[in-house]
N, C-alpha and C positions, 0 to 999 in steps of 0.2 A: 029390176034391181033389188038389192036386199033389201028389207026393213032397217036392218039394223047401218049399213051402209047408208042409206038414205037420210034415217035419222044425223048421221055425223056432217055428211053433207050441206044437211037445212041447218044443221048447229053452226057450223062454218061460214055460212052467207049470212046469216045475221049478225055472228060476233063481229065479223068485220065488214058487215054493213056493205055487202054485194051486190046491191040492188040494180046495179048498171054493170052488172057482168051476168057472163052466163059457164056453165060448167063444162071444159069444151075434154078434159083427160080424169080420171082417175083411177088407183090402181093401189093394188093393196101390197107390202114388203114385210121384210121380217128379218131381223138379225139378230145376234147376242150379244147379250149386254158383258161386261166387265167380269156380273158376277154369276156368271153363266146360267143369267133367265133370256128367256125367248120375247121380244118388243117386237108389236106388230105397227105397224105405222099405215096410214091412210092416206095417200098423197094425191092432193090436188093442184090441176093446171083452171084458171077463171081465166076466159077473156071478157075484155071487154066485150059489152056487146054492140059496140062501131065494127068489130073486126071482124073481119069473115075466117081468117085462118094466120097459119104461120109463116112469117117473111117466107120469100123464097129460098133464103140462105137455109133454110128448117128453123131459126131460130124463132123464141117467142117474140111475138111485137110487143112494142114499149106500153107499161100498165096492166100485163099480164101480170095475175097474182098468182105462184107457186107457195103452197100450202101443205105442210105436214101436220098432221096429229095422230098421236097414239090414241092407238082405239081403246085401248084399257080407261086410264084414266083421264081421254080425253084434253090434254094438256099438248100447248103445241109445238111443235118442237123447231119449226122454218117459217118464216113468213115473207115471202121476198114479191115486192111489185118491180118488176124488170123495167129498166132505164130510172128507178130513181121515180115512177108517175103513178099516179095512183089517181083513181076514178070511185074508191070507195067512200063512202058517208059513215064508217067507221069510227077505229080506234083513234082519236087526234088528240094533240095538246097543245094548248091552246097557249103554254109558252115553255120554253126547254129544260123546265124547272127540275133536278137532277134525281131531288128527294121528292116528286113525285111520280119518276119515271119507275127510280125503285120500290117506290112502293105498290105499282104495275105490278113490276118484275116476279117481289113477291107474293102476289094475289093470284099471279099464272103458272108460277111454279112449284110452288108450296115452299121455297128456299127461303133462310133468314139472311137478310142483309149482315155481313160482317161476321156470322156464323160460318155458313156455307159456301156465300161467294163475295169478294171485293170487287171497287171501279181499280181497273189498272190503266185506264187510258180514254180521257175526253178531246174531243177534237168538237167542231162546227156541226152541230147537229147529232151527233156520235157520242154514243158512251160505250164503254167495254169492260167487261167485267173477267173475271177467273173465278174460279174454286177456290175453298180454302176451308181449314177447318178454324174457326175464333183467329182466323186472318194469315196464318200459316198457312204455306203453298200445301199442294197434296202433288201426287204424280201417282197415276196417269192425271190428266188433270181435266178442268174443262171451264165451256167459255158461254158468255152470254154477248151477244152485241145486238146492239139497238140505235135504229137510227130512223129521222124523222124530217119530211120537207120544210120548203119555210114557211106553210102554211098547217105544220105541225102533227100535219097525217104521218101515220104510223107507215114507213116502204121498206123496212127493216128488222125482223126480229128473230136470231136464227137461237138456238141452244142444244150445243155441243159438248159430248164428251160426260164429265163422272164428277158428281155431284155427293160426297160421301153422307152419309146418313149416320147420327150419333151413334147406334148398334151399331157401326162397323168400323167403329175408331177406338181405339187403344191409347186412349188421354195419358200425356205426362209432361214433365217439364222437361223444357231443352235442357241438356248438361255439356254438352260436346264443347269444346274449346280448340282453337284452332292449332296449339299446341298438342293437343291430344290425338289429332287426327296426322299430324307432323309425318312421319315416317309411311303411312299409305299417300298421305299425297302426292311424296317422292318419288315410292313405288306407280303411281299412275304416271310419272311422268314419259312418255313414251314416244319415239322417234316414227314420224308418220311420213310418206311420200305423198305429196299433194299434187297431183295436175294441173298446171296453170296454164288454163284455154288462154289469157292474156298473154303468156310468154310462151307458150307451148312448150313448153317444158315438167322435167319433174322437180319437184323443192323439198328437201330435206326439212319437216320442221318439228322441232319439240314442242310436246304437247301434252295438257294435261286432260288424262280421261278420264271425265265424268263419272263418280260411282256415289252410293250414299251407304251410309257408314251408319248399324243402330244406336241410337241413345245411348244404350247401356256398353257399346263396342262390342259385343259378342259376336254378329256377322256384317255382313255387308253385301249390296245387292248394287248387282250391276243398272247404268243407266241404259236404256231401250226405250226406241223412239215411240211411240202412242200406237204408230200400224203394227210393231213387233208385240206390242203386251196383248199374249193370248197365254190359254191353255194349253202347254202343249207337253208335249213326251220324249224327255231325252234320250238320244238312244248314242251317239258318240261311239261309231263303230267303224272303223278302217274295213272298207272292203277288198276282199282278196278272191278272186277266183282262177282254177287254171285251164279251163278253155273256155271261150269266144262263142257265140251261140251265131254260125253264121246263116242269118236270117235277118231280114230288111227287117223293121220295126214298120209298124203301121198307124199311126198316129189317126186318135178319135176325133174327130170336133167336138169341144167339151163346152156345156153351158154355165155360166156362174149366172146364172138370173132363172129364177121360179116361178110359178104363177100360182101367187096364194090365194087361198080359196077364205070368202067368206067365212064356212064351215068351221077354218083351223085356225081364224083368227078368234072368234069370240068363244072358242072354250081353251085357247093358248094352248096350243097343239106343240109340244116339246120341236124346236128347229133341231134336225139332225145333228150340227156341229155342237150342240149340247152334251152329246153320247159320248164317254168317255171310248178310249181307244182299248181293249183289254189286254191281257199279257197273250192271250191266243192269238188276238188280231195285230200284235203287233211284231211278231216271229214270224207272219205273212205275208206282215208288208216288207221286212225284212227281204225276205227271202225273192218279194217280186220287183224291189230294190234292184236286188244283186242282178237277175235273172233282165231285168232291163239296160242291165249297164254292160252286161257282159254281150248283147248288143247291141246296143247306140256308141259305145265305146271299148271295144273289146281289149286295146291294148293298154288299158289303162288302169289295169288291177294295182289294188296297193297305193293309189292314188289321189283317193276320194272318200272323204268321212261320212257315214249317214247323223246328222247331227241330229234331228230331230222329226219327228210326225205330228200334225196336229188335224183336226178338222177342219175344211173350209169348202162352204157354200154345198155341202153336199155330195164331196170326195175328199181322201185322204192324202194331205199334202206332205210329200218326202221333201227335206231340204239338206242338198250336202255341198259341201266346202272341202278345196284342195288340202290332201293333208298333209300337204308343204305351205305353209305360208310365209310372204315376207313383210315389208315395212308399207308395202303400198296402202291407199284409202280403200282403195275399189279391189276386192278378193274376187278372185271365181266362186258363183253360186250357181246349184244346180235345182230348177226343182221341180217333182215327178210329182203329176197326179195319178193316183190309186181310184181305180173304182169300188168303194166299200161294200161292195157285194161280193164281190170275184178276187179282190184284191190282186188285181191285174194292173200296171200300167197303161192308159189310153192318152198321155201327151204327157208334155216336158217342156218348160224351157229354160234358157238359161241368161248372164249379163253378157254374155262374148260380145255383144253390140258394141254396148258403153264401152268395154274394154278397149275395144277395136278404136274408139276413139283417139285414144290415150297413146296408141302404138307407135305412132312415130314421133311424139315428142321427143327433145333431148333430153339422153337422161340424166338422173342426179349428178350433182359434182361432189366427189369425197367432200365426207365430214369433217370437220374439223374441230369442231365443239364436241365435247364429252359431256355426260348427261349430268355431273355434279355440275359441270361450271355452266351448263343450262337452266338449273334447279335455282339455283344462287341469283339468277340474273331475275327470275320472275317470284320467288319465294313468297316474296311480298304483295304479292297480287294475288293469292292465291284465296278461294274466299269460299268459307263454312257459311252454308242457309242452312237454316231447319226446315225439313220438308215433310209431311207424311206421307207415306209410298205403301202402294196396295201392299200386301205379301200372300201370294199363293196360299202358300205352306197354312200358315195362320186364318187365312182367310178374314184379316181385317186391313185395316188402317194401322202401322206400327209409324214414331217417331221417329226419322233418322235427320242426320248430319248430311249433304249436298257439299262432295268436292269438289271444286270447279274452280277453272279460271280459263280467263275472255282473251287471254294473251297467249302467246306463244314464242320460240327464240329459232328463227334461222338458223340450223347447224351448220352451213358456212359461211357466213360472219357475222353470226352473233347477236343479228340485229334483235330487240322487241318487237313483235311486232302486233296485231292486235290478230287476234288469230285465225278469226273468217275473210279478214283480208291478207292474209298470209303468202296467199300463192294469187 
């Protein structure tokens, strides 16, 4: 085993006091961070030392400790003893006292309480925190949860997600006023078809979409869920070609898992999906785009947009969307892996599943409701946060305005309705 491996190992069984387990998995990973650096991580599986192995179902038996740490600074990032049981002489407290659980928190993270992150939710034993910059949300965002027995051992402590750092925040005051964002709100108001596996049917329902608006109103950046905020390259190209390559496709078995080496962790070996895409390599992928579609799909030129390319785990991911679209939630998406050597296509898939779900619902019943007398009916529920929101471009933290609202109006009849219960 490494030294330097070895070393994190013994650092690990003492902090949490492992003396009645033994080391039964460990295994090194690596992904990128937010801000496109390389985070090597160290994960460990402890059993106790009662157990000989893993249920039969494969699962860990109860008072296994799954443990992550970054090998850099050392800092941990998972700590979960399965079923809730813990067998360590560890980290405890000795009563559920809140302000000195954060004061843990930040001794393990280097995060300032009320700074960098808030409690947003205590429960029986439970605390949970977010991100924030001086208590303002951020997006992407991230989370701290800690939770402890009633004998006050530590069976809980995971830390997820973006954590902003004062160098990458753009401080200022809110100004936005909900007047002022008035007329994008509007405009986000938009007619969506929702599936309802309850009713099996499609529902018509108005809807406001999430965007955030700068301080100053000069732009505004779309809302994207946490797995969508990556680096990536737009390319927004209708593909056309006129003839058909007729030839089978032959599809690669691709790996998304690596086995990182010692070696590339302690000198921070740049992760591939680091490497930007260049304008060379991107007229390639292009090209083996088209060159894939005009086989897997031949008749279907003129029909599919290449929206964008990014890196992922080590090939170059094409993602394209019908370039007809309608009102429905669930769009056709298509998406090709590149092999960034060859820039060849070797697999694809796509939603056609889920859609397939959806296919024999009944569908929508004509509208009835027009979008002004939609707007008017929720107007007043409609609700400005102040958020800080990454920005690519800038590469900080910039203030924006958060439009939103939790409501929605059934376009045939009218109803409010609270909008995840919609359909």
């Amino acid at each position: 085993m490494d030294a330097r491996i070895k070393a994190l190992i013994d650092f690990t069984q003492s902090k949490f006091g492992l003396d009645n387990y033994r080391l039964h998995t460990h295994k090194l990973y690596r992904r990128v961070h937010l801000f496109n650096d390389t985070v090597y991580t160290l994960s460990m599986e402890w059993f106790p030392a009662h157990v000989e192995g893993r249920n039969n179902d494969g699962s860990n038996p109860d008072g296994t400790a799954v443990i992550d740490v970054d090998v850099h600074t050392r800092q941990f990032e998972r700590v979960i003893f399965v079923g809730g049981k813990s067998y360590s002489k560890g980290i405890r407290f000795g009563h559920f006292n809140t302000d000195d659980i954060i004061k843990w928190i930040e001794d393990e993270t280097g995060l300032r309480y009320g700074k960098q992150f808030h409690q947003v939710k205590k429960e029986e034993r439970e605390l949970h925190f977010q991100a924030c910059i001086d208590g303002v949300a951020v997006s992407p965002s991230g989370s701290i949860d800690m939770k402890v027995d009633e004998e006050g051992r530590l069976i809980l402590f995971t830390v997820n997600g973006h954590f902003p750092a004062k160098e990458r925040v753009k401080e200022e005051t809110f100004s936005l006023t909900l007047t002022d964002v008035e007329p994008l709100a509007k405009a986000q108001l938009k007619l969506v078809h929702f599936p309802s596996n309850k009713q099996k049917r499609i529902i018509p329902v108005y809807g406001v979409e999430e965007i955030y608006i700068t301080n100053d109103q000069t732009a505004t950046i779309p809302f994207e869920p946490v797995a969508d905020v990556r680096r990536h390259v737009k390319i927004d190209k209708t593909l056309h070609w006129q003839t058909p390559i007729n030839r089978p496709f032959e599809r690669t078995e691709i790996s998304l898992s690596e086995d990182v080496k010692p070696e590339q962790a302690f000198v921070l070996e740049p992760h591939p999906d680091t490497f930007p895409i260049t304008k060379t390599e991107q007229e390639q992928c292009k090209q083996a785009v088209e060159h894939f579609m005009r086989q897997v799909f031949p008749k279907e030129t003129g029909e599919w947009v290449l929206t964008t390319l990014h890196r992922d785990r080590g090939y170059i991911l094409a993602t394209l969307k019908r370039s007809k679209q309608d009102n429905r939630l669930f769009q056709s998406k298509l998406f090709v892996f590149l092999d960034p050597t060859n820039f060849q296509a070797v697999n694809y898939m796509d939603n056609k599943t889920l859609l397939e779900v959806f296919q024999h619902f009944e569908q929508p019943q004509s509208v009835t409701l027009n979008k002004n007398a939609a707007y008017e009916k929720i107007r007043a529920m409609i609700t400005l946060t102040p958020v800080y929101v990454f920005d690519f471009e800038q590469n900080q933290y910039i203030l924006c305005g958060k439009v939103d609202c939790q409501y929605g109006v059934h376009a045939v009849n009218g109803e409010v309705v609270v909008f995840l219960r919609a359909v």
